[in-house]
C-alpha positions in Angstrom: -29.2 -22.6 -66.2 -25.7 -23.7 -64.5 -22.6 -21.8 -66.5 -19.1 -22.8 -66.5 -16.6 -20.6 -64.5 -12.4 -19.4 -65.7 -9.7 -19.5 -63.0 -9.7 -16.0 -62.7 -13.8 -15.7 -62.1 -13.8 -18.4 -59.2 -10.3 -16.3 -57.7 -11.9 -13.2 -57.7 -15.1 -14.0 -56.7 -14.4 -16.7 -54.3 -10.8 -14.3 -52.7 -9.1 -17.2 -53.2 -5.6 -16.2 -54.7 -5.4 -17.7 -58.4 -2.1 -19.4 -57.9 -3.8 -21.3 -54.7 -7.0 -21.8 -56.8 -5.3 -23.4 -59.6 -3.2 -25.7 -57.2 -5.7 -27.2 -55.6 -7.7 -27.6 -58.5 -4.7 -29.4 -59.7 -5.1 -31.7 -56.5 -8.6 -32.2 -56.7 -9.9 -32.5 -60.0 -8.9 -34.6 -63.0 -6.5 -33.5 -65.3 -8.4 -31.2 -67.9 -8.8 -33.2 -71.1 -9.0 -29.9 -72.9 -6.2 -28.2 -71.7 -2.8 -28.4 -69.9 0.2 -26.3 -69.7 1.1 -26.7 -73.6 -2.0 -26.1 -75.2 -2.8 -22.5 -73.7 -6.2 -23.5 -73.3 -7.5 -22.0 -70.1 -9.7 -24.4 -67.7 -13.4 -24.1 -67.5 -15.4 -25.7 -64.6 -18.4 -26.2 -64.0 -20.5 -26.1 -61.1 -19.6 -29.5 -59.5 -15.8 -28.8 -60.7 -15.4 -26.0 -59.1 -17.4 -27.0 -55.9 -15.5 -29.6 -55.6 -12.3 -27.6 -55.3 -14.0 -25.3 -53.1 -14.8 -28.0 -50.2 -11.0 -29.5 -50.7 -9.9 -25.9 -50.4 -12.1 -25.3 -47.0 -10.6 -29.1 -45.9 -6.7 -27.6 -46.1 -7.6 -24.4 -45.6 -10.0 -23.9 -43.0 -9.7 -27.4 -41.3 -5.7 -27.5 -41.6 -5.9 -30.9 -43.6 -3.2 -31.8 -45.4 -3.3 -31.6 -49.5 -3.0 -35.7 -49.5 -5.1 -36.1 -47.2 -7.7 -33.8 -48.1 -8.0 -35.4 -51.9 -8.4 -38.9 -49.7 -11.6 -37.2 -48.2 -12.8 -35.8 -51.3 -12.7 -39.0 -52.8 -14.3 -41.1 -49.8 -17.0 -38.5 -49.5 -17.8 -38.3 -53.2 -20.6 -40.1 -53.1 -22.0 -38.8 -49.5 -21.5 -35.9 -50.9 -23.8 -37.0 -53.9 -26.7 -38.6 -51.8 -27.1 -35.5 -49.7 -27.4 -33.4 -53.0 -24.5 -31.1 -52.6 -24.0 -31.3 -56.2 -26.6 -30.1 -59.0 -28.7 -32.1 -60.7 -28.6 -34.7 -57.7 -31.3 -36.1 -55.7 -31.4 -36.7 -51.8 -30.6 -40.6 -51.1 -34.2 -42.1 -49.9 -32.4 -42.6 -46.5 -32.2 -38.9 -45.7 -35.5 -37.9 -46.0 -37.7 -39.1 -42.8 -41.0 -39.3 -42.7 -42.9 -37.6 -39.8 -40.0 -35.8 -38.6 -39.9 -32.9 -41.4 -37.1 -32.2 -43.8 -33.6 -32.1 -42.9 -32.7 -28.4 -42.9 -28.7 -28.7 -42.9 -26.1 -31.4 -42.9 -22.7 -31.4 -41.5 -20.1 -34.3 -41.6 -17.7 -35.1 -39.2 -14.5 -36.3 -39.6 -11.9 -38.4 -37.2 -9.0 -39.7 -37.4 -7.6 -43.5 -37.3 -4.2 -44.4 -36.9 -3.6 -48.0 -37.2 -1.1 -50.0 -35.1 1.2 -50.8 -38.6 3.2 -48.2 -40.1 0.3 -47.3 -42.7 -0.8 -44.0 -43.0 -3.9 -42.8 -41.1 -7.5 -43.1 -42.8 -10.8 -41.2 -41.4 -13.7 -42.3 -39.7 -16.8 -40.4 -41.6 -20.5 -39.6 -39.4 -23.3 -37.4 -41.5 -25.6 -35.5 -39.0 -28.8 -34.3 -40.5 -30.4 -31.2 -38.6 -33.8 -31.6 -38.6 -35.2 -29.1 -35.9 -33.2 -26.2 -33.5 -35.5 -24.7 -31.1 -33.6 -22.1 -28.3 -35.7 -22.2 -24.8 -35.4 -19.7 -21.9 -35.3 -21.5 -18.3 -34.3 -19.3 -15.8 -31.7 -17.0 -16.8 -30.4 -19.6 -18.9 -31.6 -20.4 -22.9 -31.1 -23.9 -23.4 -30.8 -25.3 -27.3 -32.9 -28.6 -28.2 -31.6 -30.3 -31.3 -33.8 -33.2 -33.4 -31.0 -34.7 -36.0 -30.1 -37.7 -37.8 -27.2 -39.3 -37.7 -25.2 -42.2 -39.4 -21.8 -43.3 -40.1 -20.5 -43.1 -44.0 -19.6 -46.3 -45.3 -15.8 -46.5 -45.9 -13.1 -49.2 -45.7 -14.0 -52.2 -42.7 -12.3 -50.6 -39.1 -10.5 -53.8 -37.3 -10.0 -54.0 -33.2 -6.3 -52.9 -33.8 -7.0 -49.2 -35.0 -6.6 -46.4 -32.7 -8.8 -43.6 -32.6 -7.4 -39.7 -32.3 -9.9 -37.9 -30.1 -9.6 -35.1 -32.8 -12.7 -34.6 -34.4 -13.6 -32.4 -37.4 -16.7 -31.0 -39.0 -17.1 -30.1 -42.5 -20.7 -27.7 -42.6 -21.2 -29.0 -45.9 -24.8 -27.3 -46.3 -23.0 -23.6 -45.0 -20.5 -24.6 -47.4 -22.5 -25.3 -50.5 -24.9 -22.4 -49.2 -21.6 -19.9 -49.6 -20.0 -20.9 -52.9 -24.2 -20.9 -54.8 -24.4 -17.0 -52.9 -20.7 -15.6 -53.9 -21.3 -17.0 -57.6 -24.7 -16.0 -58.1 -26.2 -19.6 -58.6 -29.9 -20.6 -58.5 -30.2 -22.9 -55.0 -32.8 -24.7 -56.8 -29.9 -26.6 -59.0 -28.5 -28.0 -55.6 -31.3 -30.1 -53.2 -29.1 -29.8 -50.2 -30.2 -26.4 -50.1 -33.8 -27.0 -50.2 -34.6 -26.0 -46.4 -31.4 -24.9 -46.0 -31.2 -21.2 -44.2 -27.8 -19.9 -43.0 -29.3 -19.5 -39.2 -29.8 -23.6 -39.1 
């Protein structure tokens, strides 16, 4: 049975410092409709709440995204995110499960940059990679990694021939992610598919 976490529970157990925690649970969740600064009512979130903080904390934190932009990937990846089953209760999209090739074992999305030619703001270019088999071969004195994936990009807003492309490319482990916060807060994997094969040496 999932449980809903305080402030000061996902801090602590997450060594996140509460006044970071609660600001970027400002910038990436809804207001709370039970609380608010007048009311005195401390926040409560659950599992998906919090995670979702989490992975917009590891986007500014880890991947040196900015606040804005981060929340703009949290909300183009929310349903990715959802079709992968990185939060509980969901089930894997149809499209990621391949038949003949065995189960994907961890996913991982990467994330690029586009500035456009106007004055607009840049927007990101999203690709989900699948892991599907990692096998590490000796030839010579040299071991040689062999890597069976899928891979596809993540629908978003139609690219035009004017957009120019950052070489910069990050990647968000989302399996090593979701993997980390179920560990640190003591949650049952078997509430989250994304770690149904998942092992932290895929």
């Amino acid at each position: 049975m999932l449980r809903f976490f305080t402030n000061r529970e996902l801090s602590r157990n997450l060594l996140i410092p509460l006044s970071k925690w609660k600001r970027w649970s400002r910038e990436f969740l809804a207001p709370d409709p039970l609380g608010g600064l007048q009311s005195g009512v401390a926040r409560r979130y659950s599992a998906d709440q919090a995670l979702t903080v989490f992975i917009g904390g590891h986007l500014v934190a880890e991947l040196k995204i900015s606040i804005p932009e981060a929340r703009q990937i949290m909300g183009d990846l929310r349903s990715c995110l959802n079709d992968i089953g990185a939060f509980a209760g969901a089930q894997i999209h149809h499209r990621y499960r391949i038949e003949g090739y065995g189960p994907i074992l961890a996913f991982s999305i990467f994330l690029s940059r586009v500035w456009r030619v106007s004055s607009n703001p840049p927007s990101f270019n999203y690709t989900v990679r699948g892991l599907i088999s990692r096998k590490v071969y000796v030839i010579g004195n040299r071991k040689v990694l062999r890597e069976k994936y899928l891979e596809e990009p993540i629908p978003r807003s139609t690219q035009t021939s004017h957009d120019v492309y950052k070489p910069t490319i990050k990647i968000l482990p989302i399996s090593a992610i979701v993997g980390q916060f179920t560990k640190v807060m003591k949650l049952d994997r078997k509430y989250f598919p994304i770690l149904d094969h998942y092992s932290s040496d895929a």
